[in-house]
PDB file of N, CA, C and O in Angstrom:
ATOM      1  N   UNK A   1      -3.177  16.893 -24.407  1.00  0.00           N
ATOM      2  CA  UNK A   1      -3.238  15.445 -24.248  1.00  0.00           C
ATOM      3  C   UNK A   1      -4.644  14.997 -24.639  1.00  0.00           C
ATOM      4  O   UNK A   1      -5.545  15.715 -24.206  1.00  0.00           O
ATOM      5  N   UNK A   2      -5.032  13.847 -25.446  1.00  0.00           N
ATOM      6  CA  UNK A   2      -6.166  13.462 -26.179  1.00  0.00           C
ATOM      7  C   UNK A   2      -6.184  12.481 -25.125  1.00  0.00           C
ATOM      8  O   UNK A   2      -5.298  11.976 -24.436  1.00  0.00           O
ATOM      9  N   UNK A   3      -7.742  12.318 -25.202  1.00  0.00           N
ATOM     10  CA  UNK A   3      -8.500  11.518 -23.957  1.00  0.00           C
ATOM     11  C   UNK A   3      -8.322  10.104 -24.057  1.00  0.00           C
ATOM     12  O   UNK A   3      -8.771   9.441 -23.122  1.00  0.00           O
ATOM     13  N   UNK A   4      -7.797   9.545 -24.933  1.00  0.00           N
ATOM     14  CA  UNK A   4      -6.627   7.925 -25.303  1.00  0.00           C
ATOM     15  C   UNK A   4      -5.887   8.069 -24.673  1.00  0.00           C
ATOM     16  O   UNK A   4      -6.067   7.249 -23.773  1.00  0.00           O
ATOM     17  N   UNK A   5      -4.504   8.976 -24.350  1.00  0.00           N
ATOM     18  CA  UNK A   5      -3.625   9.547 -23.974  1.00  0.00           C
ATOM     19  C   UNK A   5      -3.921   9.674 -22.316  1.00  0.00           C
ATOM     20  O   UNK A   5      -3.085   9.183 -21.558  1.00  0.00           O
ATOM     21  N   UNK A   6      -5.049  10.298 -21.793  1.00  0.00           N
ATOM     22  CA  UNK A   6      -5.088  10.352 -20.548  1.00  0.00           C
ATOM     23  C   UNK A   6      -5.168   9.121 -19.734  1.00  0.00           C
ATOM     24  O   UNK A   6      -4.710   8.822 -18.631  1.00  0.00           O
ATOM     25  N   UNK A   7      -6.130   8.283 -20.906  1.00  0.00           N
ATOM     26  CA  UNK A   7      -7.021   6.997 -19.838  1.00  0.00           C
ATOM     27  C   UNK A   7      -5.633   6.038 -20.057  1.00  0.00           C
ATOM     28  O   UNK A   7      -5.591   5.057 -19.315  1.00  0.00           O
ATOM     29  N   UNK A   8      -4.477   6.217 -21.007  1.00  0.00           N
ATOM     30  CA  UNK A   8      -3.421   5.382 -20.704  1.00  0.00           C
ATOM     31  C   UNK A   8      -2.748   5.351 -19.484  1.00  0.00           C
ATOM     32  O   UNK A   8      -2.481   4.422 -18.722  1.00  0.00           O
ATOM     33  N   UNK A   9      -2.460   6.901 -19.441  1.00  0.00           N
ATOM     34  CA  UNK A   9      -1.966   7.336 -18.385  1.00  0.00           C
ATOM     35  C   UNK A   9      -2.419   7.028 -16.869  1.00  0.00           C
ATOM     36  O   UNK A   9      -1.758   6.832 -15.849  1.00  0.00           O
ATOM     37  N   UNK A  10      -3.967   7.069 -17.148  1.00  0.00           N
ATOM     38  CA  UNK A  10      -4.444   6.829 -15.619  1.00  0.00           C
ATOM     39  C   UNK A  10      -4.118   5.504 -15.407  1.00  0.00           C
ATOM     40  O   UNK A  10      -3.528   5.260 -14.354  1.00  0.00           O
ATOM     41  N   UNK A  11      -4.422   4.370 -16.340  1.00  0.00           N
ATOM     42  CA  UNK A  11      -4.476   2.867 -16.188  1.00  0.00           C
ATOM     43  C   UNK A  11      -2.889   2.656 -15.840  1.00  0.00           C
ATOM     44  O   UNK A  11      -2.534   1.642 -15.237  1.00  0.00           O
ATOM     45  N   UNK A  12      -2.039   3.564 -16.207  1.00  0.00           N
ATOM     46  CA  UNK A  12      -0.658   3.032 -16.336  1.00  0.00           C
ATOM     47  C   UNK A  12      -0.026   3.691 -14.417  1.00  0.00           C
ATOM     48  O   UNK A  12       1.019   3.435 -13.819  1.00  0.00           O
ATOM     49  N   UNK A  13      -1.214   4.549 -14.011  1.00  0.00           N
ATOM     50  CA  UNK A  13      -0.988   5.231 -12.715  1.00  0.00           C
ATOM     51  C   UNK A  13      -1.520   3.914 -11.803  1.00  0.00           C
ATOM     52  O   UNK A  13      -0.969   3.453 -10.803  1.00  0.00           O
ATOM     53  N   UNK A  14      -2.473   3.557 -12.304  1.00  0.00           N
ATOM     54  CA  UNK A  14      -3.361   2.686 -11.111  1.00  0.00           C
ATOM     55  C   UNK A  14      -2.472   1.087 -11.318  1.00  0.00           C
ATOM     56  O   UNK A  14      -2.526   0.203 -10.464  1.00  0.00           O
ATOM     57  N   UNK A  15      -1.782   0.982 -12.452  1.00  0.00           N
ATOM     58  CA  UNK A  15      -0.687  -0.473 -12.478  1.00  0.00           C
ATOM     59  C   UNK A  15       0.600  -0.122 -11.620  1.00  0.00           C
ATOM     60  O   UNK A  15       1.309  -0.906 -10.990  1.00  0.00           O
ATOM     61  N   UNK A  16       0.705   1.021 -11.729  1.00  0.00           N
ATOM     62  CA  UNK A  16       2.098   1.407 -10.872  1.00  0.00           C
ATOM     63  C   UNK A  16       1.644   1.310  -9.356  1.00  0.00           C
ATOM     64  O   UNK A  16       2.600   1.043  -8.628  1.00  0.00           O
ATOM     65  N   UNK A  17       0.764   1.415  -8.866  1.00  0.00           N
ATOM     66  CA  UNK A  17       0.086   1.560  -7.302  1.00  0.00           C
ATOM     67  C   UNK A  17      -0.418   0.383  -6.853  1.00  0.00           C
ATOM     68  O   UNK A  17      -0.717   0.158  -5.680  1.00  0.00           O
ATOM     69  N   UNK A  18      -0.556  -0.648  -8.096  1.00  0.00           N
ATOM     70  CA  UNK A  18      -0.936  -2.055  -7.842  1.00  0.00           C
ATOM     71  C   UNK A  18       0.556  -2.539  -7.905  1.00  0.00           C
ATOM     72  O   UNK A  18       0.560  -3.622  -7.321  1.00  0.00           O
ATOM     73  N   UNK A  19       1.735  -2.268  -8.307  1.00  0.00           N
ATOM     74  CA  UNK A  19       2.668  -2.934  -8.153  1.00  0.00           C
ATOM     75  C   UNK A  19       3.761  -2.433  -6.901  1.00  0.00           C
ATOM     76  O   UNK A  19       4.688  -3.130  -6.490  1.00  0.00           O
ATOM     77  N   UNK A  20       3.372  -0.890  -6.348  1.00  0.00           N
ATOM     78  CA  UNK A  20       3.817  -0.924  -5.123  1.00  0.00           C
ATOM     79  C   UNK A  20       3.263  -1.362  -4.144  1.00  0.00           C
ATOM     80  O   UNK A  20       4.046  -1.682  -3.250  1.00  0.00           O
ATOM     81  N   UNK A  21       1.913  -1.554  -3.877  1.00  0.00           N
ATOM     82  CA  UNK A  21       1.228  -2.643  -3.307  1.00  0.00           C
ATOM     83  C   UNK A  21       1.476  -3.598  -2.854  1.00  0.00           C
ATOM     84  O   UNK A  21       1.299  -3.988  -1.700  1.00  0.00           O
ATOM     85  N   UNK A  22       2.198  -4.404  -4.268  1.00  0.00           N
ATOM     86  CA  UNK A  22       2.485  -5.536  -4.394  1.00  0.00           C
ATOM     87  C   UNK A  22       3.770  -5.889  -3.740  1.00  0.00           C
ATOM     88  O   UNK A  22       4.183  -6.925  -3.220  1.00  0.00           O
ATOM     89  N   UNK A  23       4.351  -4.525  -3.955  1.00  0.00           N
ATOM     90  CA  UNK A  23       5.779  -4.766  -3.133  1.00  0.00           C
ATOM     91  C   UNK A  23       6.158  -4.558  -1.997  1.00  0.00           C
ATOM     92  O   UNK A  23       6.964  -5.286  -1.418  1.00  0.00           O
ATOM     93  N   UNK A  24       5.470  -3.207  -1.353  1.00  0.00           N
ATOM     94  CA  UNK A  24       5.148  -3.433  -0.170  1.00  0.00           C
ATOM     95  C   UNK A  24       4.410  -5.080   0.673  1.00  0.00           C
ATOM     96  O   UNK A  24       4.978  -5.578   1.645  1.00  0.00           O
ATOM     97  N   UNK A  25       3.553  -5.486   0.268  1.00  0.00           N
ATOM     98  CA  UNK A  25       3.055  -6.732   0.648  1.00  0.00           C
ATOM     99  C   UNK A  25       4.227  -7.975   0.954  1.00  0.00           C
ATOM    100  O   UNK A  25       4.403  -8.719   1.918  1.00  0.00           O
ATOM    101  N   UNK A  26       4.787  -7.842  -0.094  1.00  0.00           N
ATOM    102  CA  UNK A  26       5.927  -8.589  -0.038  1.00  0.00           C
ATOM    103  C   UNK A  26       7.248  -8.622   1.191  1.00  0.00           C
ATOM    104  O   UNK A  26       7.822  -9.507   1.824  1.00  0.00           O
ATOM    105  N   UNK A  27       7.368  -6.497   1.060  1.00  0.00           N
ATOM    106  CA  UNK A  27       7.991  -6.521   2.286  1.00  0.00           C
ATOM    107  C   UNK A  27       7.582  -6.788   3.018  1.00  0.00           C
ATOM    108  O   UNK A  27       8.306  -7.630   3.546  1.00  0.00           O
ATOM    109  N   UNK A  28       6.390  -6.581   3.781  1.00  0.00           N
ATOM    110  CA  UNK A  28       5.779  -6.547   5.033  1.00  0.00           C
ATOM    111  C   UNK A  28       5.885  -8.487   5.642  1.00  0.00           C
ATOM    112  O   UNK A  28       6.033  -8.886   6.797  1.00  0.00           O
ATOM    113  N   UNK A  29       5.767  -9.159   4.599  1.00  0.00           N
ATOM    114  CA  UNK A  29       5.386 -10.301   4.918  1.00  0.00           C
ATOM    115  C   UNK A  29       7.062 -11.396   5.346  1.00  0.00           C
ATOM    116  O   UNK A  29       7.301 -12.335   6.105  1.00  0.00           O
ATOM    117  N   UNK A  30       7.847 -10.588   4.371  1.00  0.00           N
ATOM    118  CA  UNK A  30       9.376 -11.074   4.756  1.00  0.00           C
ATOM    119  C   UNK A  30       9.536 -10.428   5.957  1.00  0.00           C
ATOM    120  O   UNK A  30       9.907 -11.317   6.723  1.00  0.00           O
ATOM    121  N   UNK A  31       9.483  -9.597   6.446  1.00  0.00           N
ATOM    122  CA  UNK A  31       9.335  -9.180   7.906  1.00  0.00           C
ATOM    123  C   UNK A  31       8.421  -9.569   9.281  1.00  0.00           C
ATOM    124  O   UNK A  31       8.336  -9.093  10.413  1.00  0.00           O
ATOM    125  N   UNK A  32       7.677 -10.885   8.439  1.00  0.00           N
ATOM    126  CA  UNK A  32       6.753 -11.102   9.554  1.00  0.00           C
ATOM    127  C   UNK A  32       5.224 -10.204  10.071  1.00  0.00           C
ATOM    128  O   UNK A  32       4.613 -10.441  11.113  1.00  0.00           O
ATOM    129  N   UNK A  33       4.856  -9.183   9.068  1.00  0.00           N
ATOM    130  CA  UNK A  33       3.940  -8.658   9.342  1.00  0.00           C
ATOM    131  C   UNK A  33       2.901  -9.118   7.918  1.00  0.00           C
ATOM    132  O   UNK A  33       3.367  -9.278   6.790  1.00  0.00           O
ATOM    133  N   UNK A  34       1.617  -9.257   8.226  1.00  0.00           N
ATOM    134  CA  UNK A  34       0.601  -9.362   7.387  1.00  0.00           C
ATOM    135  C   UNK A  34      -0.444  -8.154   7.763  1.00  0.00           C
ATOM    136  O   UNK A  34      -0.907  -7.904   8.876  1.00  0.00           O
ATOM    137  N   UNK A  35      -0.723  -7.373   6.339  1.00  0.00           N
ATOM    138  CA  UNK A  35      -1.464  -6.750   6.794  1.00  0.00           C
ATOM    139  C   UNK A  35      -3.013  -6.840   5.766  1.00  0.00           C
ATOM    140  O   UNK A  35      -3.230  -6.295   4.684  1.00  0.00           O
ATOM    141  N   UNK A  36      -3.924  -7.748   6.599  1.00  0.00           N
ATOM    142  CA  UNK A  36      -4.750  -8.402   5.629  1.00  0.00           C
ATOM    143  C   UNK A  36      -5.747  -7.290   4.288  1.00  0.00           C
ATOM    144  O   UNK A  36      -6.159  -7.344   3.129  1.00  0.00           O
ATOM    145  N   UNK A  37      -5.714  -6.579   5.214  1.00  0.00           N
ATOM    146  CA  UNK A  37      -6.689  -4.921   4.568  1.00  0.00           C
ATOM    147  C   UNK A  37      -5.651  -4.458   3.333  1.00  0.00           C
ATOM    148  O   UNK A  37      -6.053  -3.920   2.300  1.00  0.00           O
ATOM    149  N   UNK A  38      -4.525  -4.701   3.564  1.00  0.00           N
ATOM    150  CA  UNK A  38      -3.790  -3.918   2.211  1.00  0.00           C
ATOM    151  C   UNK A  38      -4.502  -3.896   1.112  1.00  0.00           C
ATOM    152  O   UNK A  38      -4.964  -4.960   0.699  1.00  0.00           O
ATOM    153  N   UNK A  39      -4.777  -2.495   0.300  1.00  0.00           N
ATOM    154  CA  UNK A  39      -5.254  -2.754  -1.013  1.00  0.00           C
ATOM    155  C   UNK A  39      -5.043  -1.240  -1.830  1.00  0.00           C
ATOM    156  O   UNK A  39      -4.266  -0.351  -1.482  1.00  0.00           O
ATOM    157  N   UNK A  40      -5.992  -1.220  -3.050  1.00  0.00           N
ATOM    158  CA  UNK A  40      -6.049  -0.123  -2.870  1.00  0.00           C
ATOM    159  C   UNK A  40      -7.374   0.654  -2.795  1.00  0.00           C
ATOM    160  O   UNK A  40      -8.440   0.062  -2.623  1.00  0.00           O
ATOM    161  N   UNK A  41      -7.283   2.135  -2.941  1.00  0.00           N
ATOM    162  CA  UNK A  41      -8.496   2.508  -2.277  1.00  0.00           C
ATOM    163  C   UNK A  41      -9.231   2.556  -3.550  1.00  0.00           C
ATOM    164  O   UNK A  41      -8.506   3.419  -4.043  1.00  0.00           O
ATOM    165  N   UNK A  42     -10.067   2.327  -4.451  1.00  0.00           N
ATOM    166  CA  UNK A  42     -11.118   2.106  -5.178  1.00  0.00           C
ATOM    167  C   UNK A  42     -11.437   3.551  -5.516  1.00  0.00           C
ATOM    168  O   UNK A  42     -11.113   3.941  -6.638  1.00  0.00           O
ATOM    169  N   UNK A  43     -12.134   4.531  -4.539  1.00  0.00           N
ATOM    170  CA  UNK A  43     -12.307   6.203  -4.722  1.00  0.00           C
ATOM    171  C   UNK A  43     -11.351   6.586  -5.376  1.00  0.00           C
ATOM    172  O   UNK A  43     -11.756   7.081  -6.428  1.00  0.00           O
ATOM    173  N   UNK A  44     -10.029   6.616  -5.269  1.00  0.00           N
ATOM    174  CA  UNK A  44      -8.935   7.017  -5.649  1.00  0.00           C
ATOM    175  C   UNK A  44      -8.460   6.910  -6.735  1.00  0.00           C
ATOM    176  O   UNK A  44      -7.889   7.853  -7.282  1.00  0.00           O
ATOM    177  N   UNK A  45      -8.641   5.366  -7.448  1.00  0.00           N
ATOM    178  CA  UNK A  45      -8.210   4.805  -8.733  1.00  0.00           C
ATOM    179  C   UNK A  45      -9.511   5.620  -9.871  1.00  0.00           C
ATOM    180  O   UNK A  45      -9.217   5.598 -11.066  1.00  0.00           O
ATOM    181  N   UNK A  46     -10.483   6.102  -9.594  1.00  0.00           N
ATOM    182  CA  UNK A  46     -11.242   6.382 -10.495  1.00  0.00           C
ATOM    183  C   UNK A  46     -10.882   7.869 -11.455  1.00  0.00           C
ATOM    184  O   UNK A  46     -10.020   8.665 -11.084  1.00  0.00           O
ATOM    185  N   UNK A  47     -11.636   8.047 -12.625  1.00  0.00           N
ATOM    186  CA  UNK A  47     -11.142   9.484 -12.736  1.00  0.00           C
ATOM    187  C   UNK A  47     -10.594   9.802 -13.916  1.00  0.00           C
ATOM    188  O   UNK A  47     -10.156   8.875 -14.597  1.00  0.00           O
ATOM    189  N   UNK A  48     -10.484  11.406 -14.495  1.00  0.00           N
ATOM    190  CA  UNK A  48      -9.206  11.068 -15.230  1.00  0.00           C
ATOM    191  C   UNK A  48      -7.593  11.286 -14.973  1.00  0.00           C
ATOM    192  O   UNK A  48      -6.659  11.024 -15.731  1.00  0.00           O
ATOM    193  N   UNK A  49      -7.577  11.852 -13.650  1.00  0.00           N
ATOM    194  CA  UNK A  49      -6.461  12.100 -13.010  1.00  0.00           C
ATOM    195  C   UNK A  49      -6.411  11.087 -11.625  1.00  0.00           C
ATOM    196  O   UNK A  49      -5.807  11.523 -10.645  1.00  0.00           O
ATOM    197  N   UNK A  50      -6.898  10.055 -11.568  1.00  0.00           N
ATOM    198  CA  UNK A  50      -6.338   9.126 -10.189  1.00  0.00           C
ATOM    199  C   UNK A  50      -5.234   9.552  -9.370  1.00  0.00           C
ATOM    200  O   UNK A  50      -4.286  10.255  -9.718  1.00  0.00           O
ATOM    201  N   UNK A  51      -5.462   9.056  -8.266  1.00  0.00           N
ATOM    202  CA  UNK A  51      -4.791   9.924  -7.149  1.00  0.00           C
ATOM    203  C   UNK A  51      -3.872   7.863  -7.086  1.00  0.00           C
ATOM    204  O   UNK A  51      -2.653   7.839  -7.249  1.00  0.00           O
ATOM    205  N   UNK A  52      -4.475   6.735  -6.901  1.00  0.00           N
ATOM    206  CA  UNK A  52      -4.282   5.573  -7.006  1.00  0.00           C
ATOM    207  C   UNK A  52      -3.659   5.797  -5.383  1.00  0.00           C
ATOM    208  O   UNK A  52      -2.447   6.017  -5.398  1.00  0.00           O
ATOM    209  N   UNK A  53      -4.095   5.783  -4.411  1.00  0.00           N
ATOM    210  CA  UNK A  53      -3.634   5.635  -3.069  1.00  0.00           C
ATOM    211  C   UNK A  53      -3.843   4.362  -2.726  1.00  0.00           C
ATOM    212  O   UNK A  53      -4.737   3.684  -3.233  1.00  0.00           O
ATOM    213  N   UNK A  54      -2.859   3.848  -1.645  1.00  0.00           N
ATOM    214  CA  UNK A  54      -2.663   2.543  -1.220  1.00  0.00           C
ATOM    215  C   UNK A  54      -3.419   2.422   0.365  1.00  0.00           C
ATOM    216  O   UNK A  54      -3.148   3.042   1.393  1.00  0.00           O
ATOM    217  N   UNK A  55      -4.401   1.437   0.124  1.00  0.00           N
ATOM    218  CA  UNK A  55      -5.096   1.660   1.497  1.00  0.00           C
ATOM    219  C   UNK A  55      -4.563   0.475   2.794  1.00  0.00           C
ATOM    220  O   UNK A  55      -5.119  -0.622   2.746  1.00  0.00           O
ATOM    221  N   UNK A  56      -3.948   0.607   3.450  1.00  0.00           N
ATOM    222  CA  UNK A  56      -3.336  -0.493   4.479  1.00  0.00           C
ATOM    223  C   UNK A  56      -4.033  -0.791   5.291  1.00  0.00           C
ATOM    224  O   UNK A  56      -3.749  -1.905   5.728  1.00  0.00           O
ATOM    225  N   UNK A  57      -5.027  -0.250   5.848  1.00  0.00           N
ATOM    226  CA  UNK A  57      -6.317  -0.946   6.219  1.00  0.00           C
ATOM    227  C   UNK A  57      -5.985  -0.931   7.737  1.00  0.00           C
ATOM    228  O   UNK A  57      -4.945  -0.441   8.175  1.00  0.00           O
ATOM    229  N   UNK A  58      -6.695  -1.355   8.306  1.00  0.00           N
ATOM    230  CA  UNK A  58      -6.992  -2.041   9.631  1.00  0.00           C
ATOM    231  C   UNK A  58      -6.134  -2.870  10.302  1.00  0.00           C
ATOM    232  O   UNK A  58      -5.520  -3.680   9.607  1.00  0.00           O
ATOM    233  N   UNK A  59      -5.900  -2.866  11.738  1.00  0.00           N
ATOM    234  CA  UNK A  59      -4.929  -3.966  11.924  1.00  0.00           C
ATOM    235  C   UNK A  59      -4.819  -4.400  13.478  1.00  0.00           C
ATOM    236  O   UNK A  59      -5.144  -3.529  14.285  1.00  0.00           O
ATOM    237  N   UNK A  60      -4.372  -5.724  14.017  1.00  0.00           N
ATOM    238  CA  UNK A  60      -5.102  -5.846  15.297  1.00  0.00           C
ATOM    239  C   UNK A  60      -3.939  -5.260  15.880  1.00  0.00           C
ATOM    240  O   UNK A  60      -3.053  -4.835  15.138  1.00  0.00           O
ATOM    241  N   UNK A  61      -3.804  -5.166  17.489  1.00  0.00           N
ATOM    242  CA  UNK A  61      -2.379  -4.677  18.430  1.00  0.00           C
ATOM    243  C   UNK A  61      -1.203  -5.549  18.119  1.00  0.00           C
ATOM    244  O   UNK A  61      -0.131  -4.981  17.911  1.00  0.00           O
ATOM    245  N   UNK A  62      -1.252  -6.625  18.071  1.00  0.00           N
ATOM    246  CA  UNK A  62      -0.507  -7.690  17.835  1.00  0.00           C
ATOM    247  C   UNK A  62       0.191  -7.363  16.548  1.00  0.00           C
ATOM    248  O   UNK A  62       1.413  -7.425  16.422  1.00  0.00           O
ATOM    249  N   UNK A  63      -0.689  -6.990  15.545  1.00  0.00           N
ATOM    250  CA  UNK A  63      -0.195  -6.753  14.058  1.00  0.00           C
ATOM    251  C   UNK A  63       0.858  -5.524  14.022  1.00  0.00           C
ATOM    252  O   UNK A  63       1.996  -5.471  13.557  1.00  0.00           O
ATOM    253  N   UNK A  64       0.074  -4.567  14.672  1.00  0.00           N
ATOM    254  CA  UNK A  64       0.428  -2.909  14.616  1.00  0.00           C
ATOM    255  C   UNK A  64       1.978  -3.510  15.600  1.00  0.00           C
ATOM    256  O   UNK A  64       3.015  -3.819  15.013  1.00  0.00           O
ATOM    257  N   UNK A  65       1.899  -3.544  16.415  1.00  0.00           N
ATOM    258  CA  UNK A  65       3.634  -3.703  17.243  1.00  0.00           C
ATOM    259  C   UNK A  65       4.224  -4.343  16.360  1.00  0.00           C
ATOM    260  O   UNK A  65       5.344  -3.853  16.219  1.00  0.00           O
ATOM    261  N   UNK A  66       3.999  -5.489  15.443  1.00  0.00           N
ATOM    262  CA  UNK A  66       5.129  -5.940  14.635  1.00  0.00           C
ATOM    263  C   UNK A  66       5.668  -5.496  13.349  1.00  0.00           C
ATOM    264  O   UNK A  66       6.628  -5.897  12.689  1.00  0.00           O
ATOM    265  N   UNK A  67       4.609  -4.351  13.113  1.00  0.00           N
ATOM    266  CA  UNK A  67       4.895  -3.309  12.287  1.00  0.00           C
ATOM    267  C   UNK A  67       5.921  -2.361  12.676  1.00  0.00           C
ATOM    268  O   UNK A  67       7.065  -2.086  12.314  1.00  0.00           O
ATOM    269  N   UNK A  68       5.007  -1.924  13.634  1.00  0.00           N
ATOM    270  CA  UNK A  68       6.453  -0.952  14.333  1.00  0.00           C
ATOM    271  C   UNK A  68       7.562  -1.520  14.682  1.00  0.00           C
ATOM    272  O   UNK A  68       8.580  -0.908  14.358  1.00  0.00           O
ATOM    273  N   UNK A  69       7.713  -2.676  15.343  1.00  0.00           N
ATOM    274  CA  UNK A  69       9.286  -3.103  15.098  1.00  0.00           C
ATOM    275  C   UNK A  69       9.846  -3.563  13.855  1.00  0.00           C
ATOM    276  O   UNK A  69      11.059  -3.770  13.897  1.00  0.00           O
ATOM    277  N   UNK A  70       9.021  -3.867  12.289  1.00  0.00           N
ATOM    278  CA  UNK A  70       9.870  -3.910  11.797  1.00  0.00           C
ATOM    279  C   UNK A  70      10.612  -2.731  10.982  1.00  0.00           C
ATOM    280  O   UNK A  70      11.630  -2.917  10.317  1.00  0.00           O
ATOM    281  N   UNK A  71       9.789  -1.176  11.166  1.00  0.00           N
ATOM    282  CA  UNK A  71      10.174  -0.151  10.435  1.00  0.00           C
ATOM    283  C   UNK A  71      11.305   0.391  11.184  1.00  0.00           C
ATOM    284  O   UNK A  71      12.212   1.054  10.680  1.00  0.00           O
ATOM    285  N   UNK A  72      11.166  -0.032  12.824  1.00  0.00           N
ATOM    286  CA  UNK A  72      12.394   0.938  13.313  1.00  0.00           C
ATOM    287  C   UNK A  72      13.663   0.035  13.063  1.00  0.00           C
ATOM    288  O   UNK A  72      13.762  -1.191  13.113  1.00  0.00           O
ATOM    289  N   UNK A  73      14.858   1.265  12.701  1.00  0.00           N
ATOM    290  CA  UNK A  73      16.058   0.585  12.242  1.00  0.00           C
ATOM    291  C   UNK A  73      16.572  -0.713  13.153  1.00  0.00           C
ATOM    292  O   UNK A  73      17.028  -1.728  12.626  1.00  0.00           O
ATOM    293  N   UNK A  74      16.451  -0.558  14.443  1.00  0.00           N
ATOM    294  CA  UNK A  74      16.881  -1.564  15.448  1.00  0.00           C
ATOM    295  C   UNK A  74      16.507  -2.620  15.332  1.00  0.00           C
ATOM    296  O   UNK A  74      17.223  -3.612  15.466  1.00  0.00           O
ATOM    297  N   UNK A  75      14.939  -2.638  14.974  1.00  0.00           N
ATOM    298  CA  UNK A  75      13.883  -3.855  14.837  1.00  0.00           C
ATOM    299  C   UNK A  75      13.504  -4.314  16.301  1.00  0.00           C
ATOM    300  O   UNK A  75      13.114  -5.467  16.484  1.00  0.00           O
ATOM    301  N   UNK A  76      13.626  -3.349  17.420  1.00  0.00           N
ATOM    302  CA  UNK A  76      13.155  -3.474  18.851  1.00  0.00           C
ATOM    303  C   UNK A  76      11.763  -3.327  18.528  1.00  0.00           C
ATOM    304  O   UNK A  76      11.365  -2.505  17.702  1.00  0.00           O
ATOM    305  N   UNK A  77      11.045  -4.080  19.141  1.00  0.00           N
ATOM    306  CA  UNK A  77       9.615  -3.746  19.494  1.00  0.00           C
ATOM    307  C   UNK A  77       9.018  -2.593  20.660  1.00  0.00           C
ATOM    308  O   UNK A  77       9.929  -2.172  21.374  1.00  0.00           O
ATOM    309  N   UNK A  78       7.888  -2.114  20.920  1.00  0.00           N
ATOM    310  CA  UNK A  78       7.271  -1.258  21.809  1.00  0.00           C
ATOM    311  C   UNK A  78       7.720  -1.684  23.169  1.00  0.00           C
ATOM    312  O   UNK A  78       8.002  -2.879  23.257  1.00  0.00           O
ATOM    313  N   UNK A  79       7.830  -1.046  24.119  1.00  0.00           N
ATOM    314  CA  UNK A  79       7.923  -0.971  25.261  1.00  0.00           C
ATOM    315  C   UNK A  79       6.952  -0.625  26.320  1.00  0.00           C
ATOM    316  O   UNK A  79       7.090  -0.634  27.543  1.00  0.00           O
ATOM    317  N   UNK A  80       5.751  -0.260  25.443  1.00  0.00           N
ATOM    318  CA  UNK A  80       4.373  -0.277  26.363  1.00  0.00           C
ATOM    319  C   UNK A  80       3.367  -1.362  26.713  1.00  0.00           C
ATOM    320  O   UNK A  80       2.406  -1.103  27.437  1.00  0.00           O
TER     321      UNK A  80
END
């Protein structure tokens, strides 16, 4: 693979990780959760092999429980 060839590849890795991002975001927000930190991780996207990891960041108690109720199938919230 010629080094044109790679840096396509990486750019075409780090558009694919910006568009699950993007879609995740989307879910999260039709569900009522915002998660303001979503991004991605910057370290990751660099390189000639990018790893392109999605960083979800930080999040208050309030945020985190409405997360967890919306991943579990029931959509019950915590009980603690």
């Amino acid at each position: 693979m010629v080094a044109a060839d790679r840096r396509k590849s990486a750019t075409e890795k780090v558009r694919d990780a910006e568009r699950a991002r993007d879609e995740l975001n989307d879910a999260l927000r039709a569900a009522g959760v915002c998660l303001p930190s979503l991004s991605l991780d910057a370290a990751s996207c660099v390189g000639p092999a990018p790893l392109a990891l999605i960083e979800l960041g930080r999040c208050n108690v309030a945020t985190a429980r409405a997360l967890a109720a919306a991943v579990r199938p029931d959509g019950i919230g915590c009980a603690r």
